[in-house]
N, C-alpha and C positions, 0 to 999 in steps of 0.2 A: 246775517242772511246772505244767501246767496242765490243770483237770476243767472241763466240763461237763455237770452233770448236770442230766437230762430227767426231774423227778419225770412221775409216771404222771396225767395232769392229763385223762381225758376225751378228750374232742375239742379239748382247751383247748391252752395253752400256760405253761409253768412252768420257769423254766432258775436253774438255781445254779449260776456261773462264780467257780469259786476259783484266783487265781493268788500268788503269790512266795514268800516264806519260809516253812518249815512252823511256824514258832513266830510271826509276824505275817500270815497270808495276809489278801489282800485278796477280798472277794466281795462280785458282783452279782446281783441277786434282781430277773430280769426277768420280769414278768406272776405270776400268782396262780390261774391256772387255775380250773375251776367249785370251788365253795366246797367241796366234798368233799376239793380237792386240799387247804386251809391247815392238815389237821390232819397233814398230809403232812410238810407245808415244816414247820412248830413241831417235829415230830417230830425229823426231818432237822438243825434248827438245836439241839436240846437237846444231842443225842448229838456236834455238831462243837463245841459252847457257841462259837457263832460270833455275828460282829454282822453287819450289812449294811450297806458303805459307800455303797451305792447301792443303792435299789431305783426300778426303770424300771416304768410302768406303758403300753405301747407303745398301747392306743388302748379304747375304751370296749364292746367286745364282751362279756357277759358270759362266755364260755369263757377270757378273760383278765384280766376285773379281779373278778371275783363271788370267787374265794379273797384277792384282795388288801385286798377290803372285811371280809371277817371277820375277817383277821389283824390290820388297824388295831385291830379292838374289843378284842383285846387285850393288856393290855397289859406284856406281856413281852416278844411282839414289838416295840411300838411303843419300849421301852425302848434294841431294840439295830439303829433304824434311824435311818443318819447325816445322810441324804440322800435324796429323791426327784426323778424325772424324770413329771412328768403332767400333760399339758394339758389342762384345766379348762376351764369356759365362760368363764371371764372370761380365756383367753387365746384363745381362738378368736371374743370380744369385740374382743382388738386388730385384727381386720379387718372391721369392719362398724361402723355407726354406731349399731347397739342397742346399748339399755341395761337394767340388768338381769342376776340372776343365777337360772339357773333353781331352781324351789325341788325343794330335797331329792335334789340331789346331794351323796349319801351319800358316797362318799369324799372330795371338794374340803373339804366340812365338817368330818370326821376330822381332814384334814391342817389346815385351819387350827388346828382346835380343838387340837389335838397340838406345835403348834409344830415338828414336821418341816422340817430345809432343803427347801425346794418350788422348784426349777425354780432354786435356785441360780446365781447369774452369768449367767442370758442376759438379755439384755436386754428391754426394754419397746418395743414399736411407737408408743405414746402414749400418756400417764401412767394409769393406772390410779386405781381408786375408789380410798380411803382405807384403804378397810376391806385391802387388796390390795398397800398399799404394803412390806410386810416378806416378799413373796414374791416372785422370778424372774418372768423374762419368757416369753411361748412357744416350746418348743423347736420352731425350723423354721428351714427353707434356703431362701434368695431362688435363685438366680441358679446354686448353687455348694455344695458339702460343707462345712459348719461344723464344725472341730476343735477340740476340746474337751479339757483333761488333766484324768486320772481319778487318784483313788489308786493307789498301787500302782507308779508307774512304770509307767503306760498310757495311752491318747491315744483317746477315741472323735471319729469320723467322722459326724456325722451326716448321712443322705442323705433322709430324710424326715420328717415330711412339708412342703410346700411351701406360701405362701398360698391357693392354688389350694383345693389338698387341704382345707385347715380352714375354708375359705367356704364348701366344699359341706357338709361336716359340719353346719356354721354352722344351715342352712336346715332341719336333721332333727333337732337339737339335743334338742329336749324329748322328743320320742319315741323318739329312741336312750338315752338315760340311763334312758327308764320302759324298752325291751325290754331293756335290761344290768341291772336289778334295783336302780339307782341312786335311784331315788324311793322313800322312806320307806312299808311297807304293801304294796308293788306288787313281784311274783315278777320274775325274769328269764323273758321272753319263751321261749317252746320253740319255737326256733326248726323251721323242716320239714325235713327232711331231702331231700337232692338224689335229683332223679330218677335213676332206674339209667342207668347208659350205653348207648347203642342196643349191639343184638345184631346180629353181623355176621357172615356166614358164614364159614366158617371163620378160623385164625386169624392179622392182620392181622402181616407183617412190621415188627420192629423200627424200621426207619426211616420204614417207611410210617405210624406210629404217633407217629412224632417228630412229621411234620409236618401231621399231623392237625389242622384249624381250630379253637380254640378261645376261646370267647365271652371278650371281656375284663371285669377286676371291676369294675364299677360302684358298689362299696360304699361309701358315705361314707365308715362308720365304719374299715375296712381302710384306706381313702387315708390317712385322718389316719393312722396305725400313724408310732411313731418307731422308725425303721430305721436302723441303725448299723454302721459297720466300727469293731471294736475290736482294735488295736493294743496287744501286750502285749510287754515285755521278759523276755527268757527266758533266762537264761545266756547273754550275748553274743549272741541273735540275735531277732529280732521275730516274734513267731506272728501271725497273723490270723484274726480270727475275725469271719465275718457273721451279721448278727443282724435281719434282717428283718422279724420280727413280722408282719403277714399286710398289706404293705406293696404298694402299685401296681407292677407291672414295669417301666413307664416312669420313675417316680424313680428304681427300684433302675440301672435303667441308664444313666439321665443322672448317677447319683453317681458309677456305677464308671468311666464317660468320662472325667470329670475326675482321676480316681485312679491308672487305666494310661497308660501313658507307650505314648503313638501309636498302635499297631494291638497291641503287646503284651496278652498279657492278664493282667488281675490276680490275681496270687497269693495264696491265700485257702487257710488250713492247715483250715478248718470253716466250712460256711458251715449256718445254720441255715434249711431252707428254707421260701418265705414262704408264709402261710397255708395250713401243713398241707399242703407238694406239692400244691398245688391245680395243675389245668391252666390255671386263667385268672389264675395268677399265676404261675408259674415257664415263662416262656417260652423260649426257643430262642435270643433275641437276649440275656437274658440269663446263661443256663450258660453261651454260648458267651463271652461275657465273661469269664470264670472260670476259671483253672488250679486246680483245686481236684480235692480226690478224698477229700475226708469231709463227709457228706452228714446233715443232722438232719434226723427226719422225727419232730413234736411231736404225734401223735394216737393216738386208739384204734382208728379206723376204721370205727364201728358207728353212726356219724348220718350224715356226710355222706360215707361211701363213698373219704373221704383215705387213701391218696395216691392220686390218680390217676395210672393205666397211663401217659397224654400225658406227664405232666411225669416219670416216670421214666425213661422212654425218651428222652427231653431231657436230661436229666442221664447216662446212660450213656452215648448215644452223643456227646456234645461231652466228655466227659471220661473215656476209658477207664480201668479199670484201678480206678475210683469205688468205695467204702464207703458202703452205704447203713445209716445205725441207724437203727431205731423205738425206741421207748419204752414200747411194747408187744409181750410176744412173739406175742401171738392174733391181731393185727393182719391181718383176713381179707383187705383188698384187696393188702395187701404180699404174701402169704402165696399169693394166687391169681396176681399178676404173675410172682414169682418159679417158679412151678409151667410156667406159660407159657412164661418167657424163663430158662430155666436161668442159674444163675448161671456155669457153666463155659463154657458156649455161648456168651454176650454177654460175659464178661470185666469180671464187677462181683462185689463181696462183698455179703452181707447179716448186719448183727448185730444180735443180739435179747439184751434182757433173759435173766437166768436166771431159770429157772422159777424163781416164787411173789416174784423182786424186782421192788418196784414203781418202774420208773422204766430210765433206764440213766445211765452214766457215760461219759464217752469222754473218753480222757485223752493229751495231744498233749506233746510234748517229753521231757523226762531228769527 
């Protein structure tokens, strides 16, 4: 059997994927959500008395590393983590000829200082400072999906991000880590919340709503996002699970290329969708890539107005029949879409949290 669970993280994103034996499971602890969430995840991990063979830290937004940075300070958790995935400035260093580390990133510091596996068996683009030699290289994809075996009898996929993706980050470096809360003294940035969607006379059919134009993500700090298919063995058969992190559509799509066999499309038992259902990341060429019909939707909905109507409508109509979970049951844009496009009328599910549980669970196989 296999969970993942969507603690209740904000706007953020926070997932605990437990898979294989009930008396050895193996779990991964991607992202950390705003720091409110880490008393969440400690809570969560007393009551399992669990470790963390991996923790993925998918890209440097504070709604995904700001709980990741308080849980290092402590250290109970630091005691029962095996492994990390997180690209730091000295790996977004192997593509540029600066030098230098920016001062007062707070988590790369943790993790050295911690002795944490960091970045574990990928390699180095060209030799790193000294101080830098007893940790991994950057996790990223040239050309092509980098596979990877995980504990547990599992195999991750990585499909982002690319050098592309980490040169642009590269150029915003110091002032993305001061707006993620990463420099010593200096809050995470509050970010502004998205403007409302235009108002449109009455109300817009489903499909006409699919292919509604929408702005692509120009976000550094998203590009860089490590986006992964994770392959799991599961009593004789393989689950799949996507895990996006709030990752460019055009990676997500040139990994899944190389993944499905010809015009087929890829089979995917959960796909966690990228940055929060946004509409300028889940697009049409992507679902449509997709046989899939269980759907994460990682927000609260109360800053930046996620999920957006576009990409659910993208997701329902390329994959009938679709399960849409939130992680929040008040989740007002879910909760308005749903009012709109009747769930019996369009041919999709909606599952929500139980009242007063923080988070949800969604649990796939025997």
């Amino acid at each position: 059997m296999i969970t993942v669970e969507a603690f209740a993280a904000g706007f953020g994103d926070a997932l605990l994927i437990t898979y294989g034996p009930d008396d050895a499971p193996t779990r991964l602890l991607i992202d950390g959500g705003l720091r409110g969430t880490a008393v969440r995840i400690r809570r969560r991990l007393e009551e399992l008395d669990a470790r963390i063979d991996l923790l993925v830290v998918t890209h440097i937004d504070a709604d995904h590393i700001a709980g990741v940075v308080k849980l290092l300070d402590d250290p109970w958790f630091v005691s029962r983590v095996d492994a990390v995935w997180f690209n730091g400035y000295v790996h977004l260093d192997q593509f540029s000829h600066l030098l230098g580390v920016a001062d007062g990133e707070r988590l790369a510091e943790r993790l050295e200082r911690l002795g944490v596996a960091w970045n574990a068996g990928w390699p180095w683009r060209r030799p790193p400072g000294e101080r830098w030699n007893d940790i991994g290289g950057p996790i990223v994809v040239d050309d092509e999906p980098v596979g990877v075996e995980l504990p547990g009898d599992a195999r991750a996929v990585v499909l982002s991000p690319n050098p592309d993706k980490m040169q642009r980050l590269l150029k915003v470096w110091r002032a993305a880590i001061r707006d993620a809360g990463l420099v010593d003294g200096v809050d995470a940035a509050r970010e502004q919340p998205a403007a409302p969607s235009r108002v449109l006379l009455g109300r817009a059919k489903l499909p006409d709503l699919a292919r509604r134009r929408s702005a692509v993500d120009r976000s550094e700090a998203n590009g860089s996002s490590i986006a992964f298919v994770l392959d799991i063995a599961d009593g004789g058969v393989t689950r799949r699970l996507l895990l996006a992190g709030d990752a460019h559509p055009d990676l997500l799509v040139a990994g899944i290329d190389h993944l499905r066999d010809g015009d087929e499309r890829l089979q995917v038992d959960l796909c966690k969708l990228p940055h929060h259902a946004s509409s300028h990341n889940v697009t049409t060429g992507l679902v449509e890539r997709l046989d899939c019909r269980h759907w994460l939707i990682s927000t609260n909905g109360r800053r930046f107005r996620h999920p957006n109507k576009e990409a659910l409508a993208r997701v329902i109509l390329s994959n009938p029949g679709s399960t849409l979970y939130g992680n929040y049951r008040s989740n007002q844009p879910l909760a308005s879409f749903t009012k709109s496009y009747s769930t019996r009328q369009h041919g999709y599910d909606v599952v929500r949290p139980p009242a007063g549980h923080p988070g949800i669970i969604v649990t796939l196989g025997s």
